[in-house]
Structures are given as structure tokens and as C-alpha cells.
C-alpha positions in Angstrom: -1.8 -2.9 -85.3 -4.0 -2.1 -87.7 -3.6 1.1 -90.2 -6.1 2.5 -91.8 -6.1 5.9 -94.3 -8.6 8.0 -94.7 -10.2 9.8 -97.4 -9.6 13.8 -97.7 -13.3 14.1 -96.6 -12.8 12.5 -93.4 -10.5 14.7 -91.2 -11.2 13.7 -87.3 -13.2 10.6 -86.1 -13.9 10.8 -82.2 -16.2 9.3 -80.1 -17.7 5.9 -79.0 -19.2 3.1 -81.4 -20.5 0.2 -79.4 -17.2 -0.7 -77.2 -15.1 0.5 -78.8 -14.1 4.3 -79.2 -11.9 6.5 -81.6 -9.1 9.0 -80.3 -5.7 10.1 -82.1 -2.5 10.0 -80.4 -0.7 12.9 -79.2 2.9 12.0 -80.4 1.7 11.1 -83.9 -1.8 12.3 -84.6 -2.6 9.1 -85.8 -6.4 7.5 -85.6 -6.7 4.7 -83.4 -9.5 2.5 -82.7 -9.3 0.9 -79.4 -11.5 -1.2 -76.8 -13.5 0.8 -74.3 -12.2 0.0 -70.5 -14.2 -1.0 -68.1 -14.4 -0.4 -64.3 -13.9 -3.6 -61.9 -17.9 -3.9 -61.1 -17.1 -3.8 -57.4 -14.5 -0.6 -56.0 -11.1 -1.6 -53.9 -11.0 -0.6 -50.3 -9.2 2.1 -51.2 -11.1 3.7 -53.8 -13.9 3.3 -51.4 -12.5 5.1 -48.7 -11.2 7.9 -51.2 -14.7 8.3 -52.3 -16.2 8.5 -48.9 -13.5 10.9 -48.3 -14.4 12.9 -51.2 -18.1 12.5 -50.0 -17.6 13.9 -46.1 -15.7 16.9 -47.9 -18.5 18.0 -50.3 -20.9 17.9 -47.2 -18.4 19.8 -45.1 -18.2 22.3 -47.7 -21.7 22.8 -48.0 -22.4 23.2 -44.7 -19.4 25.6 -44.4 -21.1 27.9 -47.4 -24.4 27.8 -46.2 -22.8 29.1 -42.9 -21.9 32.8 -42.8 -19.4 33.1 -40.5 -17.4 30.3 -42.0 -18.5 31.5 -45.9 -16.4 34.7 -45.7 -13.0 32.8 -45.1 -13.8 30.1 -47.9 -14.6 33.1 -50.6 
């Protein structure tokens, strides 16, 4: 691994450059510079089905808040 040291000026680097993005560690504090991840392009069967999941709940909850009867016990 690369180390780098920074001038005094510099005191925190964060964010994303191209692919690659900047974040400090929590055990040492130090800088690192690592390669962005990237998502498989197509989701497994089982994140699809979590996400669908996910999806019949948010409409579910919708219609339950927009209902009145059903809003009271949700709030």
C-alpha cells in the first residue's frame, strides 16, 4: 500500500475522483485511496425478490396512509 503525507494545509480529502474515491479509516484515521465498487449489472434472484418485497411494502403503506381508518393505528 501506498502512503502518502500531506501538507498542514490539507486536513480531510473525501469524495470521488473518476473511480476512484477517498475515505479515512476508522481504526487509524489514515487517508486511503481506493477503487470505486461496482454493482453486478444484472441483480441475483434474491436481491430481486428483496426488492419487490421492499416495493409491495411501500405501496401497502401508502395505501394504508391514505386510508383513515387504517392511518390512525400506523401514527
Amino acid at each position: 500500500m501506498t502512503k502518502v503525507k500531506l501538507a498542514p494545509f490539507i486536513e480531510e480529502l473525501s469524495g470521488t475522483m473518476g473511480d476512484f474515491y477517498f475515505r479515512r479509516t476508522k481504526k487509524k484515521g489514515e487517508a486511503v485511496l481506493a477503487k470505486r465498487p461496482r454493482k453486478p449489472k444484472r441483480p441475483s434472484t434474491a436481491q430481486q425478490a428483496h426488492w419487490d418485497r421492499f416495493t409491495d411494502a411501500a405501496a401497502y403503506a401508502t395505501a394504508a396512509l391514505a386510508n383513515p381508518e387504517l392511518s390512525m393505528y400506523l401514527l
